[in-house]
N, C-alpha and C positions, 0 to 999 in steps of 0.2 A: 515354138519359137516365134517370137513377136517381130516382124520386119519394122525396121523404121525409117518412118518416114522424112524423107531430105529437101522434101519440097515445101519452098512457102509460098503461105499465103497472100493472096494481093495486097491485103492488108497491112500484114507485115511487111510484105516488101517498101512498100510505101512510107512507110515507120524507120526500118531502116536506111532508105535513101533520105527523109530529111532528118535525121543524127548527122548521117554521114556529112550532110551538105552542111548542117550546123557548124559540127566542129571545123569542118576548113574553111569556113567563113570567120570563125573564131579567130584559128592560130593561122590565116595569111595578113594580119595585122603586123607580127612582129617579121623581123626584113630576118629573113637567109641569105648569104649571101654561096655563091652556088661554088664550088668546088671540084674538081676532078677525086678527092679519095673520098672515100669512104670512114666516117667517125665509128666512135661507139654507139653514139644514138642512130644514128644509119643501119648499125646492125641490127640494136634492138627491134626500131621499128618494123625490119623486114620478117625478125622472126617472131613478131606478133601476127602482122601480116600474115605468115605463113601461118601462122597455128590457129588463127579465125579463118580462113580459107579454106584447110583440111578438111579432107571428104571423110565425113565423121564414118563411113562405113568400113575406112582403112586409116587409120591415126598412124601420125607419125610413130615409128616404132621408139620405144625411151632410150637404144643406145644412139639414134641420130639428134636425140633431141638433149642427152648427156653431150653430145660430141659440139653440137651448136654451142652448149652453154659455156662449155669449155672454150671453145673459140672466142666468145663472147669474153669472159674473163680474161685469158691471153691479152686478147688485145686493148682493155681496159687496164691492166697491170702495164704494158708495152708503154701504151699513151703516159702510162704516171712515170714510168722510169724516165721517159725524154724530157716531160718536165722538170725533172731533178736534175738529170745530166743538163740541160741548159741552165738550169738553175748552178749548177756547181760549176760550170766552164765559165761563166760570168765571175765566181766568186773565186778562181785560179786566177785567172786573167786580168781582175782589180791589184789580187798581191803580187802578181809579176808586176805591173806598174809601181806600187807603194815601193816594191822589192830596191828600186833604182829611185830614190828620192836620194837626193845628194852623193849621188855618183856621178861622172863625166862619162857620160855616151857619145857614140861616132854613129850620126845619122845619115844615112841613104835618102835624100831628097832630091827623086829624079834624077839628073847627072851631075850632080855636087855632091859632096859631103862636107856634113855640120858637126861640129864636136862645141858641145857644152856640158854644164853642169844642169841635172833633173832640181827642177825647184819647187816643182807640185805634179801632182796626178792624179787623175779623175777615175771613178767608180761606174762600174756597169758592163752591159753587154762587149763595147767597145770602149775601151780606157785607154787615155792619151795622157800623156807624161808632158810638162810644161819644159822648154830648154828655151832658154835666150829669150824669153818673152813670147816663145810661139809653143803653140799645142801639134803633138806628133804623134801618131798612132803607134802601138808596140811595135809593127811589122816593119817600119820605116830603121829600127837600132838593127845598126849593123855590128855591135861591140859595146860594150858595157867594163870601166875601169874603176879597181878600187881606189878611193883621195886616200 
């Protein structure tokens, strides 16, 4: 049986320290901006990381390395459902607004209350209904009447 060998050469070594210096000279051009979580590509990167580091004379065993990918995936499918769901609470929350064009609502502004008719409404994240010449946020209708 052949032992193999784990050790490099100075040479090599040298070789792979300017790669290594290459490429982060490369990619610290484009701006990260730093974060407390952890992305997808955070994961990826760590379990590249981790599987060029591996002590070739004990490899990761493949059901921790099924079990990574799987985590990997998960949280890659996680990431796109939240896109969607913000994508789709934007697109609820436009037709709650449209929902009340020319109805008379009673708005909660601070310690008043405003009763007019909705005469336009705005699309997006946050959509505000037009009453009396002013823009109101949905949160502000305390009651909504059918003319």
């Amino acid at each position: 049986m052949e032992l193999l060998n784990t050790v490099m050469s100075a040479g090599d070594k040298a070789k792979v320290d300017q790669a290594v210096d290459f490429y982060n000279k490369q990619n610290t051009t484009t701006a990260r901006t730093a974060s407390n979580e952890l992305g997808k590509d955070d994961f990826l990167k760590l379990l590249i990381t981790q599987l060029q580091n591996q002590d070739p004379t004990e490899p990761m065993e493949n059901q921790e390395f099924i079990a990574q990918m799987a985590q990997f995936s998960s949280l890659e499918q996680m990431t796109n459902m939240s896109t969607s769901f913000a994508k789709m609470a934007s697109f609820i929350s436009s037709q709650e607004a449209a929902s009340t064009l020319g109805k008379t609502v009673e708005l909660n502004v601070g310690d008043t209350t405003t009763t007019g008719i909705v005469e336009g409404a705005t699309r997006g994240e946050n959509p505000q209904i037009l009453v009396n010449g002013m823009y109101y946020t949905l949160d502000k209708i305390a009651a909504i009447y059918a003319n």
